[in-house]
Every structure is written in C-alpha cells, then in structure tokens.
C-alpha positions as CSV (number, residue, x, y, z in Angstrom):
1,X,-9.7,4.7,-59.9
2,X,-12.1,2.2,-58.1
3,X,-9.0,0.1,-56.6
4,X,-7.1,3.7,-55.2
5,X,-10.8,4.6,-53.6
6,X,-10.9,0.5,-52.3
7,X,-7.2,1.0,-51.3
8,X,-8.1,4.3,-49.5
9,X,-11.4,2.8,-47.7
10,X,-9.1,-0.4,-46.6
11,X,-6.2,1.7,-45.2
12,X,-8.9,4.3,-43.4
13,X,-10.5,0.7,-41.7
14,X,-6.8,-0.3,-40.6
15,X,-6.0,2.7,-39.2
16,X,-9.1,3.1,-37.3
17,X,-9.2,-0.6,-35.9
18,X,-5.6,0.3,-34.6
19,X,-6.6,3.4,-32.9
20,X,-9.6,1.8,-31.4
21,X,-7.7,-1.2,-30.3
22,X,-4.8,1.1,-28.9
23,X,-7.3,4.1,-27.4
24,X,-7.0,3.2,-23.4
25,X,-2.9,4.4,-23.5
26,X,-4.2,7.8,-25.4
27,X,-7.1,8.6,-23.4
28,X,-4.7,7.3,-20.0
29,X,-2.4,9.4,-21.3
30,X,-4.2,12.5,-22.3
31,X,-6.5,12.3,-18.7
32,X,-4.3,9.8,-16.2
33,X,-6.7,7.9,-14.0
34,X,-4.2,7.1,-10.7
35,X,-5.2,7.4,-7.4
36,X,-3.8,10.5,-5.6
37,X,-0.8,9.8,-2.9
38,X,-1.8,10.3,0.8
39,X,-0.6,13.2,2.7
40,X,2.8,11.3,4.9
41,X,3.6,12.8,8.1
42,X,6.2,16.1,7.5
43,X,5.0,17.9,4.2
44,X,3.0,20.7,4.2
45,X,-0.8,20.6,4.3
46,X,-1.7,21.4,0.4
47,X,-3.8,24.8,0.6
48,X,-7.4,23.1,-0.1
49,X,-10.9,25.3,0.5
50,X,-14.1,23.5,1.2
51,X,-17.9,25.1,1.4
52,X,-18.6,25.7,5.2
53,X,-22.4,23.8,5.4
54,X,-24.7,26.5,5.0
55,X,-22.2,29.2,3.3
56,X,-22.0,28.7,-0.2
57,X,-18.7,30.6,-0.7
58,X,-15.8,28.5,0.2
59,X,-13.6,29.3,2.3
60,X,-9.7,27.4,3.4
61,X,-9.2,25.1,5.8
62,X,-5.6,25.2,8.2
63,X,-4.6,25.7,11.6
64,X,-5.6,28.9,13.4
65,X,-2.3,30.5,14.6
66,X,-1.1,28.9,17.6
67,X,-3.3,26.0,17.0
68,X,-3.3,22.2,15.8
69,X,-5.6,20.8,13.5
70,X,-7.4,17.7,13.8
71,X,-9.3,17.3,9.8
72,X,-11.8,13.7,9.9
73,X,-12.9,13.6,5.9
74,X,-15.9,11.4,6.1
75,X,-19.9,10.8,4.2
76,X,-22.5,10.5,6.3
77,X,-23.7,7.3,4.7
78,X,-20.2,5.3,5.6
79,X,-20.6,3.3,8.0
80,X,-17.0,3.0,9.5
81,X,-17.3,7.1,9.7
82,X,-20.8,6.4,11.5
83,X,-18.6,4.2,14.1
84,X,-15.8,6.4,14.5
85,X,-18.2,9.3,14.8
86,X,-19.3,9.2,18.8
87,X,-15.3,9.0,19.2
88,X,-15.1,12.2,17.7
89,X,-17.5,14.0,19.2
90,X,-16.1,13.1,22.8
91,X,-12.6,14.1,21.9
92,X,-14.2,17.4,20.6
93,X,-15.9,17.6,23.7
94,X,-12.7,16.8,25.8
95,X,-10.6,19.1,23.8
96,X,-12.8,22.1,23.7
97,X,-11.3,25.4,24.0
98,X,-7.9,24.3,23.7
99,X,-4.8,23.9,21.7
100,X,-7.3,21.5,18.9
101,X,-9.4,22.3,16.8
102,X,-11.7,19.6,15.1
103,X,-13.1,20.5,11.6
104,X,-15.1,17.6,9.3
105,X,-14.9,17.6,5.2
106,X,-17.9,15.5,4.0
107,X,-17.4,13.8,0.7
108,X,-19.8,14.7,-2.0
109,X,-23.6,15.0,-0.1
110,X,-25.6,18.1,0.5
111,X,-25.8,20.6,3.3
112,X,-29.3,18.8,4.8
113,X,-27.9,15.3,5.1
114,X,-24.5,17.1,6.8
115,X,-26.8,19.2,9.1
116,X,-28.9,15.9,9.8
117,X,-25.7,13.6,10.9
118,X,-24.4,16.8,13.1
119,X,-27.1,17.1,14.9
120,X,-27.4,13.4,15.5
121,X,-24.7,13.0,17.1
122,X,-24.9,16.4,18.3
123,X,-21.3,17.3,16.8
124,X,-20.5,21.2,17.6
125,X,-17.5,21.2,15.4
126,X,-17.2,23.0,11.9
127,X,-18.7,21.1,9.3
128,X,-17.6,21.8,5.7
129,X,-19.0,19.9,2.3
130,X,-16.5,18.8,-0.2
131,X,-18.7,18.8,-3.6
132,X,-16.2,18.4,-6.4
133,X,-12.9,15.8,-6.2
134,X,-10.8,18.4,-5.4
135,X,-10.2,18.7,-1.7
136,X,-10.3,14.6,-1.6
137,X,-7.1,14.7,-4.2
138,X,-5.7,17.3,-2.6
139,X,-5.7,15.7,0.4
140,X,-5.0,12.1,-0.7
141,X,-8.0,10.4,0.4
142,X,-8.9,7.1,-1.2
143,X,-11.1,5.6,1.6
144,X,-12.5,6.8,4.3
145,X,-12.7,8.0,7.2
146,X,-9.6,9.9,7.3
147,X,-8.2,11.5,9.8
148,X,-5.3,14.0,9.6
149,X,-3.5,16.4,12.4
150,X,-1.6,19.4,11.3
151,X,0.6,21.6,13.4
152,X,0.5,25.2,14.1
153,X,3.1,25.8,11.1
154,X,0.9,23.7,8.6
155,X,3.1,20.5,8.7
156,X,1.2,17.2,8.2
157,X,2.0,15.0,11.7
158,X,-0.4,12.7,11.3
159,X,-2.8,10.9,8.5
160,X,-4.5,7.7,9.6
161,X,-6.6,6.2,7.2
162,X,-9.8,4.1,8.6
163,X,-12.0,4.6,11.7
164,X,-10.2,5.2,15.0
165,X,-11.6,5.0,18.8
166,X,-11.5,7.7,21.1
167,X,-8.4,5.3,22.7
168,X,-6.4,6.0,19.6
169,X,-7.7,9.6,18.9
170,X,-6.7,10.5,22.4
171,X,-3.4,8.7,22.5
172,X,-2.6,10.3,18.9
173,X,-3.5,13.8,19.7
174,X,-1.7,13.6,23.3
175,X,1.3,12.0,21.3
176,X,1.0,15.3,18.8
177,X,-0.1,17.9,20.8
178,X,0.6,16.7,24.1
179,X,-1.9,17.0,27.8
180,X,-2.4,20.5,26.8
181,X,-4.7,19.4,24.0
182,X,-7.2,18.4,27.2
183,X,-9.3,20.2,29.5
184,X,-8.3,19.1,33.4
C-alpha cells in the first residue's frame, strides 16, 4: 500500500513538472498574445467607440456623411506625437470647415492631462480618451502616433504609422481628399 501511495505521489510530481514546463503553449493558446494587424488602405474602418474627454458615455467615431476622416491616435506623454502635434493643429486650422474632419484618440491617460495637451497647443479638434485596449486593437495600433484617413463611405485610404509634418499631412490629405480639403 505504501509503494501504490509512493507510485501515486511520483506520477502526480511527473505530471505536474510536465505541465509546468509545457504551460506557455496552454496559456498562448487559451489567451493568444499577438499584436493586432494595422488597418491597410481599402477595408472598412472596424466600428470602434471612444469616450469624448469630458462625456463619460462613449460614443463611435466615423466619417460624417459627405465627409473624410482624418483619426491621429496618440498619448500626450510621446514625444514623437508631441512633434507631430503643431503639424496637426495647422492642418486643422487650414482645413477648417471643409470636406476634413480631424478627431484625436488618446491612448490610456485621463481627461485632465488630454484637456492640458489641447489647450497647449491650442488644438480645437475633438478629443476622445481610449481607456481600455480596445479601440487600439481595433484599430491596429502598435506604436504611435498613428494617423489614419477614411473616406466618406468608411473605407480605410490611408494609415501611416509614426509622426508626420504638416508637408506630409498636407500632401496626403490633398492626395485623398483633394484642394477641396483647404480653405483658399
């Protein structure tokens, strides 16, 4: 009886060494840990919904009918967003009241630090706050800034990943849009 309860302790250490040694393909399995793919220039933009800063009901982000849509997903304490972030603000300004619209998805901060940023750089543009993974997987992102046009229809035309200047916002946008996209 003491050998089948030795036998039976033995076999209970094998088998748990094994799973332990083997546990990274079940867990990997179970919960898989790969990086979501960027949105590529021709799919649809995935419905995602953000928290406008200040509103604490979410609401979705897409084109306005008729309109493009220029999304930058950024964090206030990147400093390659920081440097892209005057470029953005003078297309915004440039392109006011026409066929683009600007929106910004910050990654993960609160509403305060948002607000702080916007008003530093006096951005007029909505602001949203992305506080879960979600939006960021949704959307693709991996690094940022990100910046992503959409057509009126909701078709992805553009995703550039990394910080832009207004040069390459403006040629993009006119390349997407067209002159429309600027006030005279």
């Amino acid at each position: 009886m003491n050998l089948r309860l030795v036998l039976a302790g033995v076999l209970v250490a094998v088998v748990a060494v094994v799973v332990w040694h083997y546990r990274w393909p079940i867990v990997n399995s179970i919960r898989p840990r790969h990086l979501p793919t960027p949105l590529v220039a021709g799919q649809y933009l995935p419905r995602i919904t953000a928290l406008p800063v200040g509103v604490s009901q979410a609401q979705p982000i897409g084109p306005a009918p008729g309109h493009f849509l220029l999304i930058n997903v950024f964090a206030t304490w990147c400093g390659p967003c920081r440097s892209e972030t005057p470029a953005l603000k003078r297309l915004s300004d440039d392109t006011a009241g026409s066929l683009l619209q600007i929106v910004g998805i910050d990654q993960h901060e609160n509403d305060d630090a948002v607000l702080r940023f916007s008003e530093a750089y006096g951005l007029t543009y909505p602001m949203f706050v992305c506080r879960d993974e979600m939006t960021a997987s949704i959307l693709g992102v991996h690094f940022i800034p990100v910046t992503i046009i959409v057509d009126p229809s909701g078709v992805v035309r553009a995703n550039v990943i990394g910080p832009m200047t207004y040069e390459q916002m403006r040629k993009l946008v006119q390349q997407i849009v067209g002159p429309r996209a600027f006030r005279a």
